[in-house]
C-alpha positions as CSV (number, residue, x, y, z in Angstrom):
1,X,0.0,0.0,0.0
2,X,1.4,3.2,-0.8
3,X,2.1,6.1,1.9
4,X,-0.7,8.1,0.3
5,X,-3.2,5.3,1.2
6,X,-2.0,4.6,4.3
7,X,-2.6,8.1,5.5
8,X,-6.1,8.1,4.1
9,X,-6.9,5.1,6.0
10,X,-5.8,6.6,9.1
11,X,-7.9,9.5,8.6
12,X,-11.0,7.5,7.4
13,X,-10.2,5.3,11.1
14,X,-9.5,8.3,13.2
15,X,-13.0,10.2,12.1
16,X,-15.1,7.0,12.4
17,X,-13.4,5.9,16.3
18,X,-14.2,9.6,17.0
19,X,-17.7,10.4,15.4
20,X,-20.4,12.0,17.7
21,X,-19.4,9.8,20.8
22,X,-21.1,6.5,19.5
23,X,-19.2,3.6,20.1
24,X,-17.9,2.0,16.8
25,X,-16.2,-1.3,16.8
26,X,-13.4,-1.0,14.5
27,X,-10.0,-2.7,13.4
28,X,-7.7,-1.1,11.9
29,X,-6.8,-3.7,9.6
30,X,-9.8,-4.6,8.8
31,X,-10.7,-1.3,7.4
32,X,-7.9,-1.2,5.3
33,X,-9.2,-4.8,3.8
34,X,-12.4,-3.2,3.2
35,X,-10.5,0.0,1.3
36,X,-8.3,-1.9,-0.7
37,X,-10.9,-4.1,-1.4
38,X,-12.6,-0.8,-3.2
39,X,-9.9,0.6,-4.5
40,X,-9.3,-2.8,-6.5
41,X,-12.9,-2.8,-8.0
42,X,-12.4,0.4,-10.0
């Protein structure tokens, strides 16, 4: 994954742990799975 990715996906995960104070069950990893898994459809 390139650098550029990487950094999105730690935004993307940053905003989503953080939004409005619900609780969101998320990996790391498996958000980046789920992106990459996007990005390869196009």
């Amino acid at each position: 994954m390139s650098p550029k990715s990487e950094q999105l996906v730690d935004l993307i995960f940053k905003k989503l742990i953080t939004y409005r104070n619900k609780k969101i069950f998320l990996e790391k990893e498996t958000l980046n799975k789920f992106i990459l898994s996007l990005l390869k459809e196009k």
